[in-house]
VOPAGU-2260 file (C-alpha; in pm, 1 decimal, decimal comma):
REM VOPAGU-2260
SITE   aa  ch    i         X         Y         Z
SITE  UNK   A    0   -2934,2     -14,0     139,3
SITE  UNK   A    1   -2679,7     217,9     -54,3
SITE  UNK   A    2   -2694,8     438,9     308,0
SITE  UNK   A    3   -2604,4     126,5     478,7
SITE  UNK   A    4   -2336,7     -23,0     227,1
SITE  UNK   A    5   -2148,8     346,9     321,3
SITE  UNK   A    6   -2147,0     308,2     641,4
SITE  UNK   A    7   -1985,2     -50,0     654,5
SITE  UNK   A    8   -1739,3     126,2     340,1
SITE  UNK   A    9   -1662,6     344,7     632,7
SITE  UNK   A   10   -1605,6     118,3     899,3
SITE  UNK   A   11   -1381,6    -142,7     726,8
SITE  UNK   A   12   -1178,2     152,1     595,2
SITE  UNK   A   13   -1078,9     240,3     952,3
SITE  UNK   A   14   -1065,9    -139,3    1050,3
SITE  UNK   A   15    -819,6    -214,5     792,9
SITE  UNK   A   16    -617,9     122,9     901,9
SITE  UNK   A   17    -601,1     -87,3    1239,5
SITE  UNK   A   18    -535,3    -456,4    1121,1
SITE  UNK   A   19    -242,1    -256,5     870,0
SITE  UNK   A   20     -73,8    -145,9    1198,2
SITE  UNK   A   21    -201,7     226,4    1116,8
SITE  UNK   A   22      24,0     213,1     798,0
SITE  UNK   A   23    -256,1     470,1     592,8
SITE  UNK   A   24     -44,3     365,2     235,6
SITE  UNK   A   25    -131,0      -7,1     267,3
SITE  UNK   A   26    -286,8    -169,6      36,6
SITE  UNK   A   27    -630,6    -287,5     212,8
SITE  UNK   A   28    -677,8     117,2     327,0
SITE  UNK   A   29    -613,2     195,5     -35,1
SITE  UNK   A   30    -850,4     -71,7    -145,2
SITE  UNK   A   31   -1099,0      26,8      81,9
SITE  UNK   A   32   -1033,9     403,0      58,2
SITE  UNK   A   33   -1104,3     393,1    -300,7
SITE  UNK   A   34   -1463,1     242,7    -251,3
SITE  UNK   A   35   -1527,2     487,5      -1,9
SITE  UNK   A   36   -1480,3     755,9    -265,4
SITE  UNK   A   37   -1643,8     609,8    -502,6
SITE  UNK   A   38   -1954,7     523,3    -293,2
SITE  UNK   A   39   -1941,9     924,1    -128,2
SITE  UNK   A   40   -2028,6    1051,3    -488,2
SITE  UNK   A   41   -2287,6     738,7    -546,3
SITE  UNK   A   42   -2468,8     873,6    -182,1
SITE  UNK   A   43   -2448,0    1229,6    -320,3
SITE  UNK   A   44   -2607,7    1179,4    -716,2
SITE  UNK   A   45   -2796,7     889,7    -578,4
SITE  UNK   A   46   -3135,7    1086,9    -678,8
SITE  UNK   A   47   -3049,7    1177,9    -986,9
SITE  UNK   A   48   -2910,8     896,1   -1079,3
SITE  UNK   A   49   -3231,1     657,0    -948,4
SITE  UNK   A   50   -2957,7     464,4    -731,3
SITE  UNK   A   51   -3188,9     256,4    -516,2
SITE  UNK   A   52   -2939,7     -38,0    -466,0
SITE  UNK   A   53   -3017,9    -418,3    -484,6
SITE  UNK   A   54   -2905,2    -685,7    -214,9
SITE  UNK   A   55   -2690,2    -884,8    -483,2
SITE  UNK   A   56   -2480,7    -549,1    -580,9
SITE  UNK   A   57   -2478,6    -498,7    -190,0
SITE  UNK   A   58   -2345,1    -813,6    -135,8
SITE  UNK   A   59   -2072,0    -809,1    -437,1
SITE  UNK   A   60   -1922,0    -479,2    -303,7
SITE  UNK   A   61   -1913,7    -582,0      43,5
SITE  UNK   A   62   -1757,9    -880,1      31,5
SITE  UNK   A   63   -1594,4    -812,2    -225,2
SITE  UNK   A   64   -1372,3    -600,7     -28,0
SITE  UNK   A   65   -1427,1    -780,8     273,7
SITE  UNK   A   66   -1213,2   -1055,8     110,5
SITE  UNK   A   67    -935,8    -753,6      -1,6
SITE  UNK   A   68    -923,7    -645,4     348,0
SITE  UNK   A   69    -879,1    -997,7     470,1
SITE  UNK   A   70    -651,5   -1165,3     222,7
SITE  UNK   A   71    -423,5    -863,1     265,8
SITE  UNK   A   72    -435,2    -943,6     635,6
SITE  UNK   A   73    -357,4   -1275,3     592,6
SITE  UNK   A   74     -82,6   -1172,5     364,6
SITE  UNK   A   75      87,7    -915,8     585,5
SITE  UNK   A   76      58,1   -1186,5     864,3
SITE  UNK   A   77     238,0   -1477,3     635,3
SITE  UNK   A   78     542,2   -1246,6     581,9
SITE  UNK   A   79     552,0   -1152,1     958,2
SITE  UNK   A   80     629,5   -1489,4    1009,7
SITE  UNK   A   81     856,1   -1593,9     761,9
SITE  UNK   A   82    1059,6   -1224,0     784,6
SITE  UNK   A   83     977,1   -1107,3    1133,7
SITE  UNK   A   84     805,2    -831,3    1196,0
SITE  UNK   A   85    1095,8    -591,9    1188,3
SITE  UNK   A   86    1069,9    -358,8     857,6
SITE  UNK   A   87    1429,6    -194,5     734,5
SITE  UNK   A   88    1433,2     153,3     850,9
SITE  UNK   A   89    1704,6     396,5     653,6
SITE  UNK   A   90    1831,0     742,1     604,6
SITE  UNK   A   91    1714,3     845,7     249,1
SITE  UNK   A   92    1963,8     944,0      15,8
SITE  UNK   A   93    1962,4    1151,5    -283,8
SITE  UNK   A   94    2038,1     977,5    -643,5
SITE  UNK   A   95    2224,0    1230,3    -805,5
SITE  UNK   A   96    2266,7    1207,0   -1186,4
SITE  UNK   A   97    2499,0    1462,5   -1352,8
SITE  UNK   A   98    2333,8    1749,8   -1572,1
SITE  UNK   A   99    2439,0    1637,1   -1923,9
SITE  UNK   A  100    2259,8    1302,3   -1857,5
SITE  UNK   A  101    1964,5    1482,7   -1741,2
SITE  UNK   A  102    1990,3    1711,2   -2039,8
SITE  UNK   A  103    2039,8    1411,4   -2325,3
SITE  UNK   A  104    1693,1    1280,7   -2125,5
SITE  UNK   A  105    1530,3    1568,0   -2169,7
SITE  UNK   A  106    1607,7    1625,3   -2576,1
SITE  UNK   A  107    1540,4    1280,4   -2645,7
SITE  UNK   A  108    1219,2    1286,4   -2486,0
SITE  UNK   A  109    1125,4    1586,0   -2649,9
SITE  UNK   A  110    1250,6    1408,2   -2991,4
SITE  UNK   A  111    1024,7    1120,5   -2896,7
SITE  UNK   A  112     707,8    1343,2   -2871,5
SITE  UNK   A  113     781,4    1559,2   -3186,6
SITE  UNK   A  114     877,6    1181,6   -3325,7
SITE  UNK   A  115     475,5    1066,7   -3211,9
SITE  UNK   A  116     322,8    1359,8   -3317,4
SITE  UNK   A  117     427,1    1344,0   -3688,2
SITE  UNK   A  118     321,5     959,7   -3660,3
SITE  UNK   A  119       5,8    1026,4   -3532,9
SITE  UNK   A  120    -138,2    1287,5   -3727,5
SITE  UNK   A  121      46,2    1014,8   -4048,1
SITE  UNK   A  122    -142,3     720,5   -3930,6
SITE  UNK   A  123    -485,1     894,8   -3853,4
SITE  UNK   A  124    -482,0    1113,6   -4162,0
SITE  UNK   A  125    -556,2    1420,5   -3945,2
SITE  UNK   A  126    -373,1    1743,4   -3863,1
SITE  UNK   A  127    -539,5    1869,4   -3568,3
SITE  UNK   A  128    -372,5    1721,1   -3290,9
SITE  UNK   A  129    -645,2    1724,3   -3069,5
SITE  UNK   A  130    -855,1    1548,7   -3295,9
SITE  UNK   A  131    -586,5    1267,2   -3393,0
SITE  UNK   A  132    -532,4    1198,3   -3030,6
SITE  UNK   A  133    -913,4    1141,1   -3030,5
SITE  UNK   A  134    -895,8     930,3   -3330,0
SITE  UNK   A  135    -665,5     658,1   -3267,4
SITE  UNK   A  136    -820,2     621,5   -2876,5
SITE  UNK   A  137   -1151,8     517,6   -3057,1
SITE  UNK   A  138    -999,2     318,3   -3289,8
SITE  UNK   A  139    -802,9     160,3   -3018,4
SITE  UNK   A  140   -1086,3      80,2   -2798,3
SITE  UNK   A  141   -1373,8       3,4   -3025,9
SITE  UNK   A  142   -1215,7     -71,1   -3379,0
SITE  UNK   A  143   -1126,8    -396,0   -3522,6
SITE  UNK   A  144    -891,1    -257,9   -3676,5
SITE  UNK   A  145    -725,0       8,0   -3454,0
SITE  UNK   A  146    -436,0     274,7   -3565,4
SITE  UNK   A  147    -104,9     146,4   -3430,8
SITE  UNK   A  148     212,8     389,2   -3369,8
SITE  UNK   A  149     520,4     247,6   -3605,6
SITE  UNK   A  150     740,2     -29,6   -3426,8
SITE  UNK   A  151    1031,6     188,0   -3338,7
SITE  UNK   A  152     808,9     471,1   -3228,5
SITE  UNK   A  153     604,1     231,7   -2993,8
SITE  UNK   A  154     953,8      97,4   -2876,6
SITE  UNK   A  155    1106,8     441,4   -2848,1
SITE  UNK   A  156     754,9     532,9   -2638,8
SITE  UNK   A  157     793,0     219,2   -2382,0
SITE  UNK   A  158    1129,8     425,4   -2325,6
SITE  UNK   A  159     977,7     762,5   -2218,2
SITE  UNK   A  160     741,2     573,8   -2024,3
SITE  UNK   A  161     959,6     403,2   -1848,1
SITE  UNK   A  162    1204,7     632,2   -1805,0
SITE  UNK   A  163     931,6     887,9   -1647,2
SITE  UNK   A  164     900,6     629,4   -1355,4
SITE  UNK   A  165    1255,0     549,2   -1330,5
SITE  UNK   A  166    1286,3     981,2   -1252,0
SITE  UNK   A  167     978,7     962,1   -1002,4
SITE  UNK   A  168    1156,7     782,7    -795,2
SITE  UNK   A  169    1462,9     986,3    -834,8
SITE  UNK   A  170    1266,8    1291,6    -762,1
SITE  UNK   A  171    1124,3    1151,2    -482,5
SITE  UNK   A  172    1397,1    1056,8    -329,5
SITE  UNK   A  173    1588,4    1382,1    -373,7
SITE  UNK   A  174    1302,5    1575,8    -183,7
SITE  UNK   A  175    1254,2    1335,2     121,2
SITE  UNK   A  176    1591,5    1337,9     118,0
SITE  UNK   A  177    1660,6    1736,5      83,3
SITE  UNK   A  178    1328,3    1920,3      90,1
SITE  UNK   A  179    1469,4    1980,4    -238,9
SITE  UNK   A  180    1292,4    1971,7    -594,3
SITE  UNK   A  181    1509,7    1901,4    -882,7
SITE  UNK   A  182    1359,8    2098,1   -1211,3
SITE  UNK   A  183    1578,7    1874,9   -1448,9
SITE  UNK   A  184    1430,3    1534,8   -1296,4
SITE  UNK   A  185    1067,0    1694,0   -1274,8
SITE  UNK   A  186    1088,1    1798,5   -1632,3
SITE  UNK   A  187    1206,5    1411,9   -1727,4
SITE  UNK   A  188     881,4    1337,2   -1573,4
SITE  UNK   A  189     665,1    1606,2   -1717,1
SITE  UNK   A  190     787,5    1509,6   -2045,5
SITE  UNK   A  191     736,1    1163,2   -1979,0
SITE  UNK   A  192     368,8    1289,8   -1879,4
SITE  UNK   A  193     287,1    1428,3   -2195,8
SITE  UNK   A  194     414,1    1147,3   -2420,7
SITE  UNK   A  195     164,8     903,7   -2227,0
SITE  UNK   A  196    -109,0    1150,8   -2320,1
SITE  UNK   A  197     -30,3    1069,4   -2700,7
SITE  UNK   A  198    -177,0     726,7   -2633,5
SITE  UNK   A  199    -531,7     872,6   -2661,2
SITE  UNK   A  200    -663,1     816,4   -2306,1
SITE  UNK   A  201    -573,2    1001,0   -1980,8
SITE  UNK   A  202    -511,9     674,0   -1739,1
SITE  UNK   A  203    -126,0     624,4   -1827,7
SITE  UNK   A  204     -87,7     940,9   -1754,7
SITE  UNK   A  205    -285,6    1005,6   -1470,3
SITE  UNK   A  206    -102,7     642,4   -1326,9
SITE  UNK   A  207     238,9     791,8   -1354,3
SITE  UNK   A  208     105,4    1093,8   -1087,5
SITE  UNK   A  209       6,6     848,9    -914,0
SITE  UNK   A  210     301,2     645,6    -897,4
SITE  UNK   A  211     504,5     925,1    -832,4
SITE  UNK   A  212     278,4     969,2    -493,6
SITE  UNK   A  213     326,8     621,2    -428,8
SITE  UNK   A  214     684,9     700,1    -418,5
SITE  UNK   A  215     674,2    1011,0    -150,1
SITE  UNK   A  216     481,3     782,7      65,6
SITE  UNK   A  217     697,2     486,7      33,6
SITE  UNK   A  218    1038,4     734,3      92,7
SITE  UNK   A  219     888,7     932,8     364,1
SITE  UNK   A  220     762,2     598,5     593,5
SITE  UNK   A  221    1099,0     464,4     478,7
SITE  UNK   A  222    1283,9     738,4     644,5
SITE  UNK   A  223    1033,6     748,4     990,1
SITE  UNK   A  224     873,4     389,2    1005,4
SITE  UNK   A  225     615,5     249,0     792,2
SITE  UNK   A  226     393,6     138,3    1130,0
SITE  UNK   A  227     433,7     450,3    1282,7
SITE  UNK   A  228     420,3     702,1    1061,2
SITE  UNK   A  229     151,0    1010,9    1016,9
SITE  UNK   A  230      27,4    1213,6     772,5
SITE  UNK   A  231     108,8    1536,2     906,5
SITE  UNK   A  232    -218,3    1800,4     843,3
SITE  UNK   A  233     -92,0    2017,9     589,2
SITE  UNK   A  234      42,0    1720,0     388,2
SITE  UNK   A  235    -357,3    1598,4     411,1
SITE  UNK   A  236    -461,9    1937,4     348,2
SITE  UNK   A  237    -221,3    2014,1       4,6
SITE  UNK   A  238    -344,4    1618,0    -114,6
SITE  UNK   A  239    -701,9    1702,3    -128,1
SITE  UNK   A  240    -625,0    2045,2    -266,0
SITE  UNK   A  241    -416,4    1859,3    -525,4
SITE  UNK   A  242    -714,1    1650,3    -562,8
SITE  UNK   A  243    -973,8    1896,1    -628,4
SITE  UNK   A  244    -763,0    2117,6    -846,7
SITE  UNK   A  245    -727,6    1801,5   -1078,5
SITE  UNK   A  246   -1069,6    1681,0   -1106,7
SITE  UNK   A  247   -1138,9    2078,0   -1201,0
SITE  UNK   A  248    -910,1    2027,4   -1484,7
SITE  UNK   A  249   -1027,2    1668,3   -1558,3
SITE  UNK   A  250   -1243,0    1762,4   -1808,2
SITE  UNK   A  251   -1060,6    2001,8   -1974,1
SITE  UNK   A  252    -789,6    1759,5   -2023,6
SITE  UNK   A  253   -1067,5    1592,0   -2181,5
SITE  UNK   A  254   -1158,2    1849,4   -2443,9
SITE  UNK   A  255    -827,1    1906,2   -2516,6
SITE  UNK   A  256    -722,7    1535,0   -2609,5
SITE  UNK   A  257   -1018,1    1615,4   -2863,4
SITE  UNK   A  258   -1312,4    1422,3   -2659,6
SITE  UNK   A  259   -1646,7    1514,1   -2711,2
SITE  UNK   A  260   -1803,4    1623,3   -2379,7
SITE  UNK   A  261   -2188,3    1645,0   -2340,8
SITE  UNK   A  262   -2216,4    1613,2   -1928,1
SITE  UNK   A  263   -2063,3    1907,9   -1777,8
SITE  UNK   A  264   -1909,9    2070,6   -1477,2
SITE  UNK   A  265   -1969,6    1864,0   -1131,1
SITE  UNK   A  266   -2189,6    1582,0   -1335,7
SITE  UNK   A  267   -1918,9    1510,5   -1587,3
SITE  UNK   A  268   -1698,6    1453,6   -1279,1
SITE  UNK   A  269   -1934,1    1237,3   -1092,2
SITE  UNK   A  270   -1976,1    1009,5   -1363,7
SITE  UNK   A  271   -1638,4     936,1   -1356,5
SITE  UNK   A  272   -1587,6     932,9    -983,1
SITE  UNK   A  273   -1948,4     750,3    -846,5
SITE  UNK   A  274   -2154,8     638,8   -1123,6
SITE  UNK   A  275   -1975,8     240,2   -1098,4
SITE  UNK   A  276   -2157,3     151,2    -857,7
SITE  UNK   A  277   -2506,3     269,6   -1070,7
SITE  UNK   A  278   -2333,8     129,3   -1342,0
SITE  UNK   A  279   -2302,0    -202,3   -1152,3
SITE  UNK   A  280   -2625,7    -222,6   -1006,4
SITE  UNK   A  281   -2764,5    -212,8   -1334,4
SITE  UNK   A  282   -2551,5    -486,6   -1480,7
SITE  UNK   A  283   -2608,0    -734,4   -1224,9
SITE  UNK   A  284   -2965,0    -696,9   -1307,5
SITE  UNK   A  285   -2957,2    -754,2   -1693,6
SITE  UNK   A  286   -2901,5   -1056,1   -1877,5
SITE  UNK   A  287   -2526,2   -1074,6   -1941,1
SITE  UNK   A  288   -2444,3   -1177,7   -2278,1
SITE  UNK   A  289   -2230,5   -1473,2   -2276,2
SITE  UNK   A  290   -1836,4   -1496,9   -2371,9
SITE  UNK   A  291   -1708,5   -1821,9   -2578,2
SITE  UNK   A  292   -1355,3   -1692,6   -2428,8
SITE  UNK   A  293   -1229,9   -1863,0   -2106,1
SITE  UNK   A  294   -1172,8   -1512,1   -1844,8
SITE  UNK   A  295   -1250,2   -1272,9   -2120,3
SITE  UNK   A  296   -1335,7    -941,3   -1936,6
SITE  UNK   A  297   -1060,9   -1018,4   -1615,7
SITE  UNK   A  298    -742,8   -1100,6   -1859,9
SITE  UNK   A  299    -867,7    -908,6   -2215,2
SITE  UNK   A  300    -521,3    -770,2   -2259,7
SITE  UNK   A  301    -351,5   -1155,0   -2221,2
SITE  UNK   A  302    -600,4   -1254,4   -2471,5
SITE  UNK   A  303    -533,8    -981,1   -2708,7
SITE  UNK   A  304    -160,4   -1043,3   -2666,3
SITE  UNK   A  305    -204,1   -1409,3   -2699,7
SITE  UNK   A  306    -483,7   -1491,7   -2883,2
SITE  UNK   A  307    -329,8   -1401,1   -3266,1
SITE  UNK   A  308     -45,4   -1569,6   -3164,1
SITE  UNK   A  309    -228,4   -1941,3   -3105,9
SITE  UNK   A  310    -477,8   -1848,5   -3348,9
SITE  UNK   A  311    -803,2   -1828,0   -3165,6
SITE  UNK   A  312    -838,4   -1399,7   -3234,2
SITE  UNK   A  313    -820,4   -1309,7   -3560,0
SITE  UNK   A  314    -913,8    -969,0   -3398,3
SITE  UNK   A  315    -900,4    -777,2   -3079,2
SITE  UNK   A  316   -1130,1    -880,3   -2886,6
SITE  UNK   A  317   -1342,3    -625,1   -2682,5
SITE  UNK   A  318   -1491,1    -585,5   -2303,5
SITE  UNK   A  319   -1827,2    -566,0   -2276,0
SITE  UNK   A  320   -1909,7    -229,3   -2156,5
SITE  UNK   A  321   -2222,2     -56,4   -2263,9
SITE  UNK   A  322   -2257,4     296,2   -2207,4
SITE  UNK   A  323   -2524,8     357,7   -1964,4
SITE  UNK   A  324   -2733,2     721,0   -1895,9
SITE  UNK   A  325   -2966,3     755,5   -1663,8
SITE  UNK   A  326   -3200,4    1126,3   -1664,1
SITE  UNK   A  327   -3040,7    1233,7   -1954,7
SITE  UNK   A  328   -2709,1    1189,8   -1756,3
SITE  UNK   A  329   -2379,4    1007,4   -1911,3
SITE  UNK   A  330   -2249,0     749,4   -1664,6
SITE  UNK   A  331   -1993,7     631,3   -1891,7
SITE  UNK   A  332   -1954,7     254,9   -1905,5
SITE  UNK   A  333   -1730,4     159,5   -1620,1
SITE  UNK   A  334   -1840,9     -53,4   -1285,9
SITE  UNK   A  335   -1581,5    -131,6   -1067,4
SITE  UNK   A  336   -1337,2    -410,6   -1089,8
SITE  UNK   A  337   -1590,3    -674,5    -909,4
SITE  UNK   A  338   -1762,7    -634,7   -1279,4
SITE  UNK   A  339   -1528,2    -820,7   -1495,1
SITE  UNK   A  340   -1487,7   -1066,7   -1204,3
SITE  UNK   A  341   -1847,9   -1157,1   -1204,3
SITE  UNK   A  342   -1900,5   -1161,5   -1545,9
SITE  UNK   A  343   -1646,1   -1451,2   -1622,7
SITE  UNK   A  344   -1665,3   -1627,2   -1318,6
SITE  UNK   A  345   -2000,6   -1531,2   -1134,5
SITE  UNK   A  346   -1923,2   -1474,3    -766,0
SITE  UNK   A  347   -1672,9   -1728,5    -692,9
SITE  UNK   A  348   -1467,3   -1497,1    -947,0
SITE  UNK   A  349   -1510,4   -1201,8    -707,8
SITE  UNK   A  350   -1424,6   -1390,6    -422,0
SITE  UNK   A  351   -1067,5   -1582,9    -554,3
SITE  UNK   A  352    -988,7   -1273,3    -820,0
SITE  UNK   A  353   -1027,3   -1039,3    -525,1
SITE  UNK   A  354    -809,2   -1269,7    -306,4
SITE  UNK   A  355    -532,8   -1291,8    -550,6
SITE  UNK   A  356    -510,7    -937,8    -659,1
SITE  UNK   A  357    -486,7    -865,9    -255,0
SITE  UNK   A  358    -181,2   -1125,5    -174,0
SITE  UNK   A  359     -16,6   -1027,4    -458,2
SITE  UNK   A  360     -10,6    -656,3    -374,9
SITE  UNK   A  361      33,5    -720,3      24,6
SITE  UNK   A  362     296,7    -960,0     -59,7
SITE  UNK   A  363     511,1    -708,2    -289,3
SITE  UNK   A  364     402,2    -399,9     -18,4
SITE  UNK   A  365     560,9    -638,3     241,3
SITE  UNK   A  366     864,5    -663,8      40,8
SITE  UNK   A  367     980,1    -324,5      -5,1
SITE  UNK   A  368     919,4    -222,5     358,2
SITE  UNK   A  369    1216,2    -480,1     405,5
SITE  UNK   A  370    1388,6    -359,8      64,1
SITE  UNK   A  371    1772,6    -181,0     142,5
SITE  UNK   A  372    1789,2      68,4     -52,2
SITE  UNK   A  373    2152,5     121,5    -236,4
SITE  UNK   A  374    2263,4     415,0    -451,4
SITE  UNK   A  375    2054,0     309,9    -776,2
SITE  UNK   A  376    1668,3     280,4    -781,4
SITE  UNK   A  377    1519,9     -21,0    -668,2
SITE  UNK   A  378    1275,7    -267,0    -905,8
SITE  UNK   A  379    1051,1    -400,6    -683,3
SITE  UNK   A  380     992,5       3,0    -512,3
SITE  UNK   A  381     919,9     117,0    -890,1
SITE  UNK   A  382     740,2    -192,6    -982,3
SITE  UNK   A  383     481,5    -143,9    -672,5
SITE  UNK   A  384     452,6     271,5    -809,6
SITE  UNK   A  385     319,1     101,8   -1117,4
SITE  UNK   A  386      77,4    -138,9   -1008,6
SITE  UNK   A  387     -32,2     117,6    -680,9
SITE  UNK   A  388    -239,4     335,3    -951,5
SITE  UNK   A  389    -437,2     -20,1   -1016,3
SITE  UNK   A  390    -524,9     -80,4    -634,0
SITE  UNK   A  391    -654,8     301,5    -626,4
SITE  UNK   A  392    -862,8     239,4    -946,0
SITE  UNK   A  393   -1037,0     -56,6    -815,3
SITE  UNK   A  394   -1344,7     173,4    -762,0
SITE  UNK   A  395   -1298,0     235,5   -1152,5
SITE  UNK   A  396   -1258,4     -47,6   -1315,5
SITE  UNK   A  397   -1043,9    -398,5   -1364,4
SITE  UNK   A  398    -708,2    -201,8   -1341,6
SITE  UNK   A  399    -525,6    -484,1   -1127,6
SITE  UNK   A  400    -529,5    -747,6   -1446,7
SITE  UNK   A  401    -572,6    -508,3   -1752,1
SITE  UNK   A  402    -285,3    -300,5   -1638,8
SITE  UNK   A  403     -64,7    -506,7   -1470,3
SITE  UNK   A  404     -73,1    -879,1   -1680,8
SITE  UNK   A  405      36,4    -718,6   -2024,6
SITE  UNK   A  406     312,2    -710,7   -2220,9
SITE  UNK   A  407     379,6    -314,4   -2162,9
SITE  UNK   A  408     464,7    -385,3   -1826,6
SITE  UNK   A  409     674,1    -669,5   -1883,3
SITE  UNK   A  410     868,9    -414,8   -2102,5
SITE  UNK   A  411     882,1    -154,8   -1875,5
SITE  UNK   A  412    1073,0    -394,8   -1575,9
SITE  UNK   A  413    1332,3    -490,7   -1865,2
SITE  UNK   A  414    1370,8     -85,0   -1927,7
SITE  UNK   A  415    1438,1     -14,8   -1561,3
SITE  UNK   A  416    1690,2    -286,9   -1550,0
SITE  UNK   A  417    1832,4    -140,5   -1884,4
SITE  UNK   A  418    1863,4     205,2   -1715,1
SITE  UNK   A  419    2001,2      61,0   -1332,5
SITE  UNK   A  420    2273,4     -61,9   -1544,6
SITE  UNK   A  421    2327,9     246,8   -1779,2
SITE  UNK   A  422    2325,4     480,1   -1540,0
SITE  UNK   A  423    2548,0     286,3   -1278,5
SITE  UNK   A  424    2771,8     274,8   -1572,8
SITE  UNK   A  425    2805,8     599,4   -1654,9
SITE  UNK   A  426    2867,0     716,8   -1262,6
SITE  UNK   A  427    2537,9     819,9   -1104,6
SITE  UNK   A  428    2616,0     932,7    -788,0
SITE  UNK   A  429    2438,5     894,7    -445,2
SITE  UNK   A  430    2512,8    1209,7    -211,1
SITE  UNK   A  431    2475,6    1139,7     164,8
SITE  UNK   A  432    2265,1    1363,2     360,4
């Protein structure tokens, strides 16, 4: 069964590459791409980790992204018709922003992270840094009473955040545009990097890299044509060298936020990149424990957010996510985003969440292929970098909903739209190339 579910993984990836008009960054080949992964590792650990797959876990995955695949079709097909098929095709230009901007970025960033640091080790009580990182991401996910950062820091971190997104797409743009790498934006973004890490978990992080990828793509079809363009082979080649190289360090990055790591080497990794679909074989057989909250698992972070407000939470609530091992193996406690559907609303949740999450992205991926792009960065470009790292997690976990229906994001489009108008003020310029 598991051998079988591959295969039609496999062959919906390349159907969808064909129904997308070969466009290889759209969302229903990301969707399905991501599965793919996910369900290589699952093939390769399947015997260590007992993986002998049941119909109804067949049957959740499969048409699970069936509907994806389809919706996004359906989508794509909508705005055809009501915007013709004709995308808006452009020379890229390069944002340039003048070096005492860059520089101000750069210190205040750096003040920000010295600024969290002190906080952090404060509110936790501990000097290792390592160890206070660990700390309040424990206390955040499984506390009732987790560590929070001071207002003005938290505000003051929304900044760096958002400001590392607002340079991604700078820096992209300057290198489609150029061939050219500016170390002043890429160090905006590294810094930006490392302040996300000071959250306690590795996904902000690790979303921003992907955004930033998000944004090559979107530049580089934006400069050839988004229907016609190809990945040329050494591009391919340097991604899953990229790839490798940072699953290697994974796990270091791990041990250094101050994690304690039991599975190692090519196991810890496979837990991490396969073991969701063990994971959610295993749920789907067990009793699930049942939620008095309308949609708890799918929209946990609207209910945090709202919940104290109306006076239903007195405190946050948590997702239900048991840690599962297998052989003495971890497997962490993750199982794809078709989990959290199913648990609220059984399949009809997997069906109709599925089918929203996939008009919703195919509908904003339509938009920017028509987007004209003018000499400050565009919202709805950045906006898609953000919520592209939540289609590519899909494998992992409910990113689309956690990630994207929260107030941090809301936060982060009023940020961008405070720094389009600050730095249009204060005479970015856009060089012609």
């Amino acid at each position: 069964m598991l051998y079988f579910m591959y295969i039609l993984l496999i062959f919906m990836l390349v159907l969808s590459f064909f129904l997308g008009r070969k466009d290889p960054f759209s969302p229903a080949v990301v969707f399905c791409a991501s599965f793919v992964f996910c369900c290589s590792w699952a093939v390769v650990f399947a015997n260590q980790w007992n993986l002998e797959l049941h119909v109804n876990t067949f049957n959740v995955i499969i048409f699970g992204v069936f509907t994806y695949m389809m919706s996004a079709l359906c989508a794509r097909l909508f705005m055809e018709k009501i915007k013709g098929r004709k995308v808006y095709l452009q020379e890229i230009s390069s944002i340039e922003i003048q070096n005492w901007i860059v520089l101000l970025c750069i210190l205040g960033e750096i003040f920000v992270i010295i600024l969290s640091i002190f906080s952090l080790k404060k509110i936790t009580g501990l000097d290792n840094i390592s160890s206070a990182i660990n700390a309040y991401d424990q206390s955040v996910k499984f506390s009732d009473k987790p560590y929070n950062y001071p207002m003005y820091v938290n505000l003051l971190r929304r900044a760096v955040g958002a400001l590392g997104y607002w340079f991604a797409y700078v820096l992209a743009s300057c290198y489609i545009s150029n061939k050219k790498i500016k170390i002043g934006y890429l160090l905006v973004f590294s810094l930006s990097f490392v302040s996300q890490l000071l959250s306690g978990g590795r996904n902000a992080s690790i979303n921003m890299v992907i955004g930033l990828c998000a944004f090559f793509a979107f530049f580089a079809q934006k400069k050839k044509k988004f229907y016609k363009y190809h990945i040329p082979i050494k591009i391919f080649l340097r991604v899953i060298i990229i790839v490798l190289v940072a699953l290697f360090f994974f796990q270091r990055l791990g041990i250094a936020m101050g994690r304690d790591v039991v599975t190692i080497g090519i196991n810890y990794v496979a837990g991490y990149c396969g073991a969701q679909i063990k994971n959610l074989d295993i749920f789907l057989q067990e009793s699930i424990p049942i939620s008095k909250i309308w949609g708890s698992q799918t929209f946990i972070n609207v209910i945090n957010w709202i919940g104290p407000k109306i006076g239903i939470l007195e405190n946050p609530y948590r997702l239900y996510l048991p840690f599962r091992r297998v052989n003495n193996m971890n497997l962490g406690n993750v199982s794809t985003t078709f989990m959290s559907f199913y648990y609220d609303f059984g399949v009809a949740g997997v069906i109709i969440l599925t089918m929203i999450m996939a008009l919703f992205t195919q509908i904003l991926n339509e938009n920017i292929k028509r987007v004209k792009l003018k000499n400050i960065p565009s919202i709805s470009v950045i906006v898609y970098g953000y919520v592209f790292s939540s289609i590519v997690f899909s494998f992992f976990s409910n990113k689309f909903y956690e990630q994207n229906f929260t107030p941090t994001f809301f936060r982060y489009i009023l940020w961008w739209f405070f720094f389009n108008i600050l730095f249009k003020k204060i005479n970015v310029k856009l060089k012609k190339t």
